[in-house]
C-alpha positions in Angstrom: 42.6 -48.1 -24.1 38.8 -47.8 -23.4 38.7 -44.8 -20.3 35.6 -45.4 -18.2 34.3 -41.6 -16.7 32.1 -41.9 -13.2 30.7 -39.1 -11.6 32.0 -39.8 -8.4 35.1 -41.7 -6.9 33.3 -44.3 -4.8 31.1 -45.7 -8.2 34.0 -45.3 -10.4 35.5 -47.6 -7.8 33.2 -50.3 -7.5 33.2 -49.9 -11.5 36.7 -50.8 -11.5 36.2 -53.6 -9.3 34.0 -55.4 -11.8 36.2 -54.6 -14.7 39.6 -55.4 -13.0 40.9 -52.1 -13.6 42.7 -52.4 -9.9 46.1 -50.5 -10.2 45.7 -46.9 -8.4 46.6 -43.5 -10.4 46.8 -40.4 -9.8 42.7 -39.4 -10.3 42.1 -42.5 -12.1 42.4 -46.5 -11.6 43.6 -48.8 -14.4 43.6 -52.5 -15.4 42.6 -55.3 -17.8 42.5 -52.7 -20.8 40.7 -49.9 -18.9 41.3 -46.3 -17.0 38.3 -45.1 -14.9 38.4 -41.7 -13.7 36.1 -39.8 -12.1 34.2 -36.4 -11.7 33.1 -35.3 -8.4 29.7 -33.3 -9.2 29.9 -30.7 -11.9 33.1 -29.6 -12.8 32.1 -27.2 -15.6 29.6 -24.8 -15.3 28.3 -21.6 -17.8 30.4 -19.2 -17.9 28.9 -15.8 -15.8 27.7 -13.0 -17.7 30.9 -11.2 -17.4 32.8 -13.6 -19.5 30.9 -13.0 -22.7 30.9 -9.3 -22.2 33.0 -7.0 -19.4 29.8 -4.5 -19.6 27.7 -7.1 -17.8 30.0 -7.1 -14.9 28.1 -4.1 -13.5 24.7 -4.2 -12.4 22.7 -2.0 -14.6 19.1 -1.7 -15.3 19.5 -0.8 -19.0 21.8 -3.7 -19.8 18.8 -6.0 -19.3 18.2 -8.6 -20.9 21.6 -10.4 -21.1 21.1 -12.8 -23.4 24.7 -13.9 -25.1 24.8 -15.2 -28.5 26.3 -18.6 -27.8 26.1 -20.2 -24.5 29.0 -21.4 -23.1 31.0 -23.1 -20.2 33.8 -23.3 -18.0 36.0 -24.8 -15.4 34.8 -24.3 -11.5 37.4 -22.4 -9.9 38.6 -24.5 -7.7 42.1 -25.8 -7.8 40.9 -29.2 -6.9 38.6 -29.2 -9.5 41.1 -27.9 -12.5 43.8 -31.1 -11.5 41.1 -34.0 -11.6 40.0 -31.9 -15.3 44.0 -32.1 -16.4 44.0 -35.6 -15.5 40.3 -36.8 -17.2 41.7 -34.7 -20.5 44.8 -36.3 -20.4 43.3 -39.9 -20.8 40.2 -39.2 -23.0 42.9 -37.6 -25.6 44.3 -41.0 -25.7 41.6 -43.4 -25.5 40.4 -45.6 -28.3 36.8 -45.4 -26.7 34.6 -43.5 -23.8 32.4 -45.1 -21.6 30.0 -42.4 -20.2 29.5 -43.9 -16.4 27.7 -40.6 -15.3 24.9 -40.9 -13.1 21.8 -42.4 -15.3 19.3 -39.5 -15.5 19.2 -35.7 -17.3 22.0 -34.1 -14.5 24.3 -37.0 -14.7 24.1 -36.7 -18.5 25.0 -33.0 -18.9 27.4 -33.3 -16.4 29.6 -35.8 -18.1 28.7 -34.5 -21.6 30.6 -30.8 -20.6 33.6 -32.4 -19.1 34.3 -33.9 -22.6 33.0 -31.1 -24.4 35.7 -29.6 -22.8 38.3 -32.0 -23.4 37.6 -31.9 -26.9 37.3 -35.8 -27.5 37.6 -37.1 -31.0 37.0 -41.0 -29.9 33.6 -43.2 -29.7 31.2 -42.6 -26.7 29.6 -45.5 -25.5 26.7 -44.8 -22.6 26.7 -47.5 -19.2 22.9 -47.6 -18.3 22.2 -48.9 -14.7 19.5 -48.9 -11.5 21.9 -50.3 -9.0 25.8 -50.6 -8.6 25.7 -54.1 -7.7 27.8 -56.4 -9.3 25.3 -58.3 -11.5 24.0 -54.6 -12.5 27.1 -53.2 -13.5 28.0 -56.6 -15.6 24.7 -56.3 -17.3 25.2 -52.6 -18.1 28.9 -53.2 -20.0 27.0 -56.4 -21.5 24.6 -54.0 -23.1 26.0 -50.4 -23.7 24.5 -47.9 -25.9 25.9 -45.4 -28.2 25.9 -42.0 -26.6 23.5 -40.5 -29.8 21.0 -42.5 -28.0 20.5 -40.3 -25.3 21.3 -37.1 -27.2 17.5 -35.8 -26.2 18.1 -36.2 -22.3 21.3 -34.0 -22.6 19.4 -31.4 -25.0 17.0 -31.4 -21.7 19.8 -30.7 -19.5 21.1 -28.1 -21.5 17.9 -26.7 -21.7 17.3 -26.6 -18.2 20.5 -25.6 -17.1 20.5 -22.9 -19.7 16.5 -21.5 -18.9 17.5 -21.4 -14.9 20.8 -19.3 -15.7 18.8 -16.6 -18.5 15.9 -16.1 -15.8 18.0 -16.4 -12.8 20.7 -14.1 -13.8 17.8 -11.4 -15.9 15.5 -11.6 -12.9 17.7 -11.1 -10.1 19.4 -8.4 -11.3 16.3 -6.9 -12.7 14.5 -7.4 -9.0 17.6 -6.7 -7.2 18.2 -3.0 -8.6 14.5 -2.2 -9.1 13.5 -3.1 -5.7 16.2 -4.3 -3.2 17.1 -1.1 -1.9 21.3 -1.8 -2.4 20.7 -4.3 0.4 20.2 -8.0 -0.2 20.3 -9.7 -4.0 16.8 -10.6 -4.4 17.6 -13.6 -5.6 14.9 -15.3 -8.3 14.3 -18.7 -9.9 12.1 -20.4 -12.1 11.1 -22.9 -10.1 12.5 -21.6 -6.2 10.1 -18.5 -6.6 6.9 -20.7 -7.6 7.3 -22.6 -4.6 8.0 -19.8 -2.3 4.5 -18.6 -4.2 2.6 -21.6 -2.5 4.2 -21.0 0.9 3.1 -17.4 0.7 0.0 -18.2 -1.0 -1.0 -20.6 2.0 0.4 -18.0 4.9 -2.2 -15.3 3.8 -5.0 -17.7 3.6 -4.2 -18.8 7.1 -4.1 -14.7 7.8 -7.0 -14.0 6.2 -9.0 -16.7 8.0 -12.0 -16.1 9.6 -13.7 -18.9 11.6 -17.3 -19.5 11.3 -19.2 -21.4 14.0 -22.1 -24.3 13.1 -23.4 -26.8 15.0 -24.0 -31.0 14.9 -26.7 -32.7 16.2 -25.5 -36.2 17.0 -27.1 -39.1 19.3 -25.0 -41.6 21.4 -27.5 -45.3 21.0 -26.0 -48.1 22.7 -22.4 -46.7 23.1 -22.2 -45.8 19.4 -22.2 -42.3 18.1 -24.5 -41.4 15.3 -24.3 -38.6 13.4 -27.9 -36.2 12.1 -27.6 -36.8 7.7 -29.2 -33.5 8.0 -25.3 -32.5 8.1 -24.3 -29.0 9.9 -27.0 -26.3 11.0 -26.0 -22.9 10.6 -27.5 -21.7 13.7 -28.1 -23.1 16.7 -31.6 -22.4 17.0 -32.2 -24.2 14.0 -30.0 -27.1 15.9 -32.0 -27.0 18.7 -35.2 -27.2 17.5 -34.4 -30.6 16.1 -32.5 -31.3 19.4 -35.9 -30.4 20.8 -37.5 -32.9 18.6 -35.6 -35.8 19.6 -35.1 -35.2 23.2 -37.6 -37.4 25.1 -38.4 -39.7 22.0 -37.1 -43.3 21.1 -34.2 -44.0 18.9 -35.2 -46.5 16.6 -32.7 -48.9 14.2 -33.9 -48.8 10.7 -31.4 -50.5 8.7 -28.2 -52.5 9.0 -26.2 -53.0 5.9 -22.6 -54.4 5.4 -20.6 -54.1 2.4 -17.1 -56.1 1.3 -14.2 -53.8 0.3 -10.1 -54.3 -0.3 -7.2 -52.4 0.3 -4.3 -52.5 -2.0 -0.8 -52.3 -0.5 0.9 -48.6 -0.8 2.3 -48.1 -4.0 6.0 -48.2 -4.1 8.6 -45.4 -3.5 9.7 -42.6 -5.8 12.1 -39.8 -4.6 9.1 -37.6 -3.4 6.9 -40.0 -1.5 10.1 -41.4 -0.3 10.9 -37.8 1.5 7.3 -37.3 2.0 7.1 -40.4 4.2 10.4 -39.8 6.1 9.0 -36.0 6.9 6.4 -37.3 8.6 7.2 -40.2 10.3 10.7 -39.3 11.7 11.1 -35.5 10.5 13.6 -35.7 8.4 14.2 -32.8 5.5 13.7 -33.4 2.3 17.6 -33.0 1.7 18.5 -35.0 4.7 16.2 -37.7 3.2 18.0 -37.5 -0.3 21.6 -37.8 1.2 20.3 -41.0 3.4 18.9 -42.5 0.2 21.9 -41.5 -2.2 24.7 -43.3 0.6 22.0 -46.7 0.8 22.4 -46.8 -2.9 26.0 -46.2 -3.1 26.2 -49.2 -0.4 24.3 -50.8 -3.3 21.6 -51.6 -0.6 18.7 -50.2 -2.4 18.2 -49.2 -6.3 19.0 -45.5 -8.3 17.4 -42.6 -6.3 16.2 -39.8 -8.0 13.1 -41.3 -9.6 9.7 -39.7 -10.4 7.6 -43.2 -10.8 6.2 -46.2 -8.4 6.2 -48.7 -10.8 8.7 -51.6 -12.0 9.8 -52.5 -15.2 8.2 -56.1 -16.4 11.5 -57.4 -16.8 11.9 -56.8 -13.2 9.6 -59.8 -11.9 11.7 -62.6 -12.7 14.0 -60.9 -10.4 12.0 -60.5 -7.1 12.6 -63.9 -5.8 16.0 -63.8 -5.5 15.5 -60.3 -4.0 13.3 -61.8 -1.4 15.6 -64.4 -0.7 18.8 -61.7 0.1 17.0 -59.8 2.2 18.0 -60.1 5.7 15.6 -59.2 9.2 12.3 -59.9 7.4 12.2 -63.2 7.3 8.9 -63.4 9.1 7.2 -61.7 6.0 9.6 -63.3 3.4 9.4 -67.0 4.3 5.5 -67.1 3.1 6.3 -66.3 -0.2 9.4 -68.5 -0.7 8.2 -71.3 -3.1 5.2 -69.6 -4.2 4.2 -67.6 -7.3 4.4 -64.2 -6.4 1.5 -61.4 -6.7 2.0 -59.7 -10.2 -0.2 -56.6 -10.3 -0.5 -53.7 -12.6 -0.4 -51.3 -10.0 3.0 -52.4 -9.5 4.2 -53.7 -12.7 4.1 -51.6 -15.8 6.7 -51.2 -18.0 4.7 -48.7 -19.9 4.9 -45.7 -16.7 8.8 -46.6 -16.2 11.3 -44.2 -18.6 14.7 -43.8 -17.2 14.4 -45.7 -14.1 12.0 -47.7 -12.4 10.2 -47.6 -8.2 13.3 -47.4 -5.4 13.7 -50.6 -4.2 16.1 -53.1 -1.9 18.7 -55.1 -4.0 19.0 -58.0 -1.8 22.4 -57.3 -0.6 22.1 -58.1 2.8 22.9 -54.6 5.0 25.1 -53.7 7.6 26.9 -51.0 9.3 23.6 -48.6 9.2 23.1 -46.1 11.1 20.0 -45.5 12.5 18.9 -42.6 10.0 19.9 -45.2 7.3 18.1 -48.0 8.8 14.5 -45.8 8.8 14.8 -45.4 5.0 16.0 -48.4 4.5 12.9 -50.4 6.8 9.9 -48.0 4.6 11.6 -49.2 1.3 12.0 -52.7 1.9 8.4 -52.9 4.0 6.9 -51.3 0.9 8.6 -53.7 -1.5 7.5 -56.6 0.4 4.0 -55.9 0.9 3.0 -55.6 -2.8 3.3 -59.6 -3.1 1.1 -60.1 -0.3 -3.0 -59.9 -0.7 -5.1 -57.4 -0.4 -6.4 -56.1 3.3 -10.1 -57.3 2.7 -12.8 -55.8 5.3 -16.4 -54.9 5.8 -18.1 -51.8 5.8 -21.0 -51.4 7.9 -23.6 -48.8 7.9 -26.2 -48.6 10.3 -29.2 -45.9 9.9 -31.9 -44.5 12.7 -34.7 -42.3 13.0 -36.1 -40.7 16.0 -39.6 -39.1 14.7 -38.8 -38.1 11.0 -35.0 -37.0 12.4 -32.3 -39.8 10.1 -29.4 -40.3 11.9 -26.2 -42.7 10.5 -22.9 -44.7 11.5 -20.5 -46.6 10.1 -17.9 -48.8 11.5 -15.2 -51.1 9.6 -14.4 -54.0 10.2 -10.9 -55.9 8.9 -11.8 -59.7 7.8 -8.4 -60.3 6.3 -5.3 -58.5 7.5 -3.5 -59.3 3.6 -0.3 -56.9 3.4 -1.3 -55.0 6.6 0.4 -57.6 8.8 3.8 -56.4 7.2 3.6 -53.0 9.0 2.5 -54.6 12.2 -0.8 -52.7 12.2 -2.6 -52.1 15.4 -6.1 -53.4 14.0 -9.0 -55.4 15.2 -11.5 -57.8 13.7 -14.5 -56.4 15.5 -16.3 -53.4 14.2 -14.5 -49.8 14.6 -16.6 -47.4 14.6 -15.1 -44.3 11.8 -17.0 -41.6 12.3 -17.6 -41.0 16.2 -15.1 -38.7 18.0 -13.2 -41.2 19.2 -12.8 -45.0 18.3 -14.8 -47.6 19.9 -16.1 -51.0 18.7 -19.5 -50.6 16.7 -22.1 -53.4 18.7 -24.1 -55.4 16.8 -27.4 -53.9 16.0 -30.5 -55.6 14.8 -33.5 -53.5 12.5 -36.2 -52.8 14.2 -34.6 -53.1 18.0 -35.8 -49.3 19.4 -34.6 -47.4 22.8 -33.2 -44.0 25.1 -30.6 -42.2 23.8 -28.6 -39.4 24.4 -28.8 -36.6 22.0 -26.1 -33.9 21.9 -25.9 -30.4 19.9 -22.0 -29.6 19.7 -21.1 -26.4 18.7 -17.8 -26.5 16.1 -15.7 -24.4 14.3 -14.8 -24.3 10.3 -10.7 -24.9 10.2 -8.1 -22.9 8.4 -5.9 -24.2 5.7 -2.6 -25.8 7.8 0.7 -23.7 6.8 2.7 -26.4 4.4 5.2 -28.7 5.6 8.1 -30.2 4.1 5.8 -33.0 3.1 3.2 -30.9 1.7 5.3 -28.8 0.0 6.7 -31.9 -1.8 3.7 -32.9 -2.9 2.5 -29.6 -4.0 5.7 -29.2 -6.0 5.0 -32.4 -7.3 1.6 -31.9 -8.7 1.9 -28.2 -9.1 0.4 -26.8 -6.8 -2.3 -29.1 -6.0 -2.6 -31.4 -2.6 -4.7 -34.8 -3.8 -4.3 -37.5 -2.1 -5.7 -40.3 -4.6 -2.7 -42.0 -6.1 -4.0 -42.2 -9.2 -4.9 -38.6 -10.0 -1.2 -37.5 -8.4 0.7 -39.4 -10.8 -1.4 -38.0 -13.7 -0.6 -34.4 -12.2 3.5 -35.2 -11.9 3.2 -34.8 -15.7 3.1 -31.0 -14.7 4.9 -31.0 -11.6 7.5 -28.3 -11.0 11.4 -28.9 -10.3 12.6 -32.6 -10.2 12.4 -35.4 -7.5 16.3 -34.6 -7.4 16.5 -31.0 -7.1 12.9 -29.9 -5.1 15.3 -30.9 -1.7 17.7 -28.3 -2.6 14.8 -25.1 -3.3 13.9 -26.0 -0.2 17.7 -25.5 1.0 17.9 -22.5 -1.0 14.5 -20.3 0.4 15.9 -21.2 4.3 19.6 -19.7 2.4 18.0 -16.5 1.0 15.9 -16.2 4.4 12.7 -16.4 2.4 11.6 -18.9 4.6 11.6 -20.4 8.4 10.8 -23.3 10.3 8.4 -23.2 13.1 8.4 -27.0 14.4 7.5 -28.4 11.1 5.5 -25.8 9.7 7.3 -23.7 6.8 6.9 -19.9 7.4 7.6 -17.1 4.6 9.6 -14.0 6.0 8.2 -10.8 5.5 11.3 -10.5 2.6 9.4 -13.7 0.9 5.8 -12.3 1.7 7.4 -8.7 0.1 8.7 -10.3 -2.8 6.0 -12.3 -3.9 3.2 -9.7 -3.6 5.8 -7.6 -5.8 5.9 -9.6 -8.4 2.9 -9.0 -10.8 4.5 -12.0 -13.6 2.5 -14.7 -13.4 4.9 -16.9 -15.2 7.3 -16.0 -12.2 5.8 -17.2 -9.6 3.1 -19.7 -10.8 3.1 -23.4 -10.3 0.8 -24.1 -12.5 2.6 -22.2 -15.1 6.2 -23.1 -13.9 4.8 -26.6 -14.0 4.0 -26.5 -17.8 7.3 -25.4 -18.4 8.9 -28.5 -16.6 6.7 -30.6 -18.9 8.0 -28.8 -21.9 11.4 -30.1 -20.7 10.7 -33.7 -20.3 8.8 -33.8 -23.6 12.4 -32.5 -25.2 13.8 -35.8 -23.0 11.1 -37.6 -25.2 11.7 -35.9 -28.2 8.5 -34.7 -28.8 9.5 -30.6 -28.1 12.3 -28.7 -29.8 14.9 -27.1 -27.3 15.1 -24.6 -29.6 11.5 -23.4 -29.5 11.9 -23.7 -25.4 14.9 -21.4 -25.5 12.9 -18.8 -27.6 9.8 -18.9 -25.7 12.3 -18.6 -22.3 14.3 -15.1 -24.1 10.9 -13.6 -25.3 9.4 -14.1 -22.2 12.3 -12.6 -20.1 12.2 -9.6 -22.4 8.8 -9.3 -21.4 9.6 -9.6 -17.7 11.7 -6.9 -18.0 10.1 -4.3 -20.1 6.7 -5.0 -17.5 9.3 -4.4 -14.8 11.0 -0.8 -15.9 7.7 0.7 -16.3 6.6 0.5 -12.8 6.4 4.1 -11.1 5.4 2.7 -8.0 8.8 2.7 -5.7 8.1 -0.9 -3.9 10.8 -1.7 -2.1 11.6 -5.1 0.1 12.4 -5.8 3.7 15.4 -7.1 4.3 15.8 -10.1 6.5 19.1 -10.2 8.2 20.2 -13.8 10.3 19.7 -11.3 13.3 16.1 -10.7 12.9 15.7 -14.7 12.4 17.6 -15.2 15.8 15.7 -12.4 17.4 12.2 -14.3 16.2 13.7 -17.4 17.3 14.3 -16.1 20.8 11.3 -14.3 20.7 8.9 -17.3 20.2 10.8 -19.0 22.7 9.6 -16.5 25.4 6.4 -16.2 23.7 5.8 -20.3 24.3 6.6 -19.7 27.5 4.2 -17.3 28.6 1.5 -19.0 26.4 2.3 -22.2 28.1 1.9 -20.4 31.7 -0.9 -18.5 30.7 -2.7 -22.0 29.6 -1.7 -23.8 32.9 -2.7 -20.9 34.7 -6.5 -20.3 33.0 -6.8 -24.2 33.3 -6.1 -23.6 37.2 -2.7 -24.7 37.4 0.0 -23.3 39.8 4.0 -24.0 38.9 5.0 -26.3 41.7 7.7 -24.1 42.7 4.7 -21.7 44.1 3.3 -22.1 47.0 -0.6 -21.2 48.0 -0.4 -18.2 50.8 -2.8 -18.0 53.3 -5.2 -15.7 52.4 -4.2 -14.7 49.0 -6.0 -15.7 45.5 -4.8 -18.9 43.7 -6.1 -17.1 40.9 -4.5 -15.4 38.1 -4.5 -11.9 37.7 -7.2 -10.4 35.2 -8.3 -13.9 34.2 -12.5 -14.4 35.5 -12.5 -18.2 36.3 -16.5 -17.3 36.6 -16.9 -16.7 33.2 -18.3 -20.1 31.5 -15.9 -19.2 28.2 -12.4 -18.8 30.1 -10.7 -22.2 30.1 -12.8 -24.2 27.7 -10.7 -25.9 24.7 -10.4 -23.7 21.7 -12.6 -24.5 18.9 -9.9 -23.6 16.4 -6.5 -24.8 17.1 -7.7 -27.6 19.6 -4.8 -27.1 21.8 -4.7 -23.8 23.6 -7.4 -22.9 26.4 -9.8 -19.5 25.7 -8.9 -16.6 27.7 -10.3 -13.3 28.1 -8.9 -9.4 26.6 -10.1 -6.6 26.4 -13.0 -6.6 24.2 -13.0 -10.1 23.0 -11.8 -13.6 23.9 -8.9 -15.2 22.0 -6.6 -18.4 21.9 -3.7 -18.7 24.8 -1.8 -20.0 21.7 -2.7 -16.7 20.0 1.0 -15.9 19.1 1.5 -19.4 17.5 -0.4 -18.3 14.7 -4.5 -19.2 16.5 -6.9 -17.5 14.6 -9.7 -17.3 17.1 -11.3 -14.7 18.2 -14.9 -14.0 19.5 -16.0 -10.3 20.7 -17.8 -9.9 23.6 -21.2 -8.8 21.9 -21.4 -11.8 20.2 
């Protein structure tokens, strides 16, 4: 009997399906010379520290590091759990031969290799490869199994992984939690959670430490287009003035017009992060809420495996788009064109050479139903993208136009789109005349000739230098992704994922697990460390503790023992020396740091408190900008205006320079932002 092992009930299902294993067991189906069973998630985990030794059942300082000889694991303690395990060992005692059906990628892989580690199997393992449960997929996977030594490295990565995160987990919580948590709240610690909570902190003082500095622009509005002085920002205003000055009552004169082709390739496809990038910003989803959407559309076997790190397709994939075209259902519009035709095949797209496990998320073809709405987002951003990189590129022109008024140079440029191309797939709001880019607000660049000369209207604006914005879930992703640093060039991103910490599948979860510790809170979007997170980090003096960068060369050190070009070995000694070293650095501090603890009542209490305080900044705004709540009625006699607020003053009410959204009001010895308590850094004392 060849016994098929899933990792969960619904594949091991539509596994059986295909295989005509269709008589229902207890915990397993069976059929046509075949049992599949099933895990659900990991059943075995490593054993805790006080299984190798009972002395490491009590916290103590001096016991650190634990570091057991031989690393080993266990059954979850759940009774669930222990009858599916009785029922898997049964069969796999049996069996002639194993097919490993576990999920195709490093968890899936150590999941399924410790369940029959701990059945102690004596048979052949055979390894089922697949991007998609559908039918053809799973027929081509049997058609073409491997032998299990053949993706020995991937579980030596697990192991490796799962083995680092438990020695500098269990060392450095224990180790943070006696030496500075106060007998209060486990501090807890992670190799990759505490790097990320790094960035958020990181950010947060940056923000704090802001100071705004004003400069000023000298621009010109000629003919209903903005154009901007090249000689950039003035420090002063004085020195913006006396060019203001130069310019006032003179001609503006157009000195060249230039145009210049350009394309615009359609957006690269989706991995796992851009994918929950994306969905954070267009509809707000979390980066777990994303993953869980994503994981039920493929177990639907609507859209291709998950929990990739790469935008590219397999060659071998090509031949296969037209029929993927053809399944798909509600496009039409976009698919019919390319029916018949030889489709786009670009290298951007197609590369066989950046795909290693599995390639770009896309749709199968299977035509969908039943989605809910959540579903249905993902789904439409997937299937969009996948479509639009066989259509051509946008194609437009870039004009620059250039001025003078005395020796003063001014400039504009506007774009123009000549060919919509892919663009017409996301139903783009564009126009074929000229849009003007760099004006404050979009209008359509007229046609200028060189030479033509007239009035204008110069303006000296006075502006504000911005601060950092806090991170978001989408920022944070991509930060994570390229440790640490926010690009936005495609290019230069994927060569950074090389050295990107956590995986596409697990940086949802740190996420989860810094709002679980109350490291973290949400304000709207906007991730904010608690003062236990701010505490902890400016604590923690070990660089390789909470740096991306260096957290981030680690991770590559684990997919290089995937490709079998680092030793786990060597990885695991580098990990114990360096938690020794943690440690020792750790006992000799004299200084008696301690942590804040926050408790779910102080996050309810801020919760409640922000709420009042949007209130009162939202009257205070309405009431500096002259507003009165309805409800209020105008006495005779008596002041419309509010209390302590001088509507004389030419600074109380105008926009604020920082933020953009609150009004300026006036304190005691300076005037601030009415969104001050949102986080508004600005601030300008009266003697200025």
């Amino acid at each position: 009997m060849i016994v098929c092992i899933a990792e969960k009930p619904s594949v091991a299902k539509d596994i059986a399906a295909v295989l005509g294993a269709t008589r229902m067991c207890q915990g397993f189906l069976e059929g046509n010379g075949y049992q599949v069973t099933w895990t659900f998630g990991h059943l075995c985990e490593l054993k805790e520290p006080h299984e190798y030794t009972p002395r490491w059942k009590r916290w103590d300082l001096w016991d650190l590091p634990m570091i057991p000889p031989r690393y080993g694991i266990k059954l979850k303690e759940d009774d669930g759990v222990k009858k599916q395990f009785a029922v898997i060992e049964k069969l796999m005692q049996s069996a002639d031969e194993i097919i490993n059906c576990g999920d195709a990628g490093q968890e899936g892989e150590l999941i399924q290799r410790w369940v029959m580690q701990k059945a102690q199997i004596k048979c052949p393992v055979k390894r089922l490869w697949i991007s998609s449960l559908t039918e053809e997929a799973i027929r081509e996977g049997f058609n073409s199994l491997k032998n299990q030594s053949d993706y020995q490295s991937l579980y030596e990565a697990g192991l490796s992984r799962a083995i680092g995160d438990w020695t500098l987990g269990i060392n450095a919580t224990r180790l943070y939690t006696l030496k500075y948590g106060q007998n209060k709240q486990v501090l807890s610690i992670g190799r990759v959670q505490t790097p990320t909570l790094a960035l958020i902190v990181r950010r947060q003082k940056e923000i704090e430490s802001f100071i705004p500095e004003e400069y000023w622009v000298l621009s010109t509005n000629y003919r209903g287009a903005t154009f901007l002085s090249t000689k950039g920002k003035f420090a002063s205003k004085n020195s913006g003035e006396e060019f203001l000055a130069k310019v006032k009552e003179r001609p503006f004169t157009i000195t060249d017009v230039s145009a210049k082709k350009g394309t615009e390739a359609p957006p690269r496809l989706y991995d796992l992060t851009s994918l929950q990038v994306d969905c954070n910003k267009k509809f707000g989803y979390s980066a777990d809420l994303t993953l869980q959407l994503i994981q039920s559309l493929y177990e639907k076997k609507y859209t291709t495996y998950p929990r990739v790190d790469t935008t590219f397709l397999s060659d071998d994939i090509y031949s296969k788009c037209p029929n993927i075209l053809r399944g798909i259902r509600g496009y039409e519009s976009y698919t019919n064109p390319l029916h018949g035709k030889k489709l786009i095949k670009s290298k951007k797209v197609f590369d066989s050479s950046k795909v290693t496990d599995h390639h770009a998320i896309i749709p199968t073809g299977i035509p969908v139903q039943n989605l809910t709405d959540l579903e249905r987002n993902v789904y439409d951003l997937i299937t969009r993208a996948f479509i639009a990189v066989f259509y051509p590129e946008c194609k437009f022109l870039t004009t620059t136009v250039l001025g003078v008024v005395d020796d003063v140079n001014f400039k504009t440029t506007g774009k123009q789109i000549t060919e919509l191309g892919w663009k017409v797939i996301y139903g783009n709001d564009v126009t074929h005349a000229t849009v003007q880019m760099d004006g404050d607000a979009e209008s359509v660049l007229p046609h200028f000739e060189v030479g033509e000369s007239g009035m204008h209207e110069p303006l000296l604006q006075e502006k504000w230098t911005q601060p950092p914005k806090p991170y978001t879930e989408a920022t944070l992703l991509r930060a994570m992704e390229t440790a640490g640093k926010l690009v936005d060039d495609e290019e230069l991103r994927d060569a950074l994922k090389e050295n990107g910490i956590g995986r596409p599948s697990t940086r949802a979860a740190i996420i989860e697990t810094l709002f679980k510790r109350r490291y973290i809170r949400k304000e709207r979007k906007n991730l904010i460390a608690t003062p236990t997170g701010v505490e902890l980090i400016e604590l923690i003096h070990e660089d390789l503790l909470k740096s991306a960068e260096l957290t981030g060369v680690w991770e590559k050190k684990l997919r290089e023992i995937e490709k079998r070009k680092y030793d786990a070995k060597q990885f695991l000694e580098e990990l114990k020396h360096m938690v020794a070293d943690i440690i020792y650095a750790v006992r000799q501090d004299k200084s008696n740091r301690h942590v804040t603890i926050t408790t779910e009542e102080d996050l309810k209490k801020k919760i409640t408190k922000k709420k009042t305080a949007d209130k009162k900044v939202c009257d205070e705004s309405r009431k500096v900008a002259g507003f009165q709540p309805r409800s209020v009625k105008k006495k005779t006699g008596s002041s419309a205006d509010v209390d302590n607020v001088d509507m004389t003053d030419e600074w109380v009410g105008l926009p604020c320079p920082v933020c953009h959204e609150g009004l300026i009001i006036k304190g005691r010895s300076a005037y601030g932002c009415s969104r001050w308590k949102e986080g508004c850094t600005f601030r300008r004392l009266f003697e200025d």
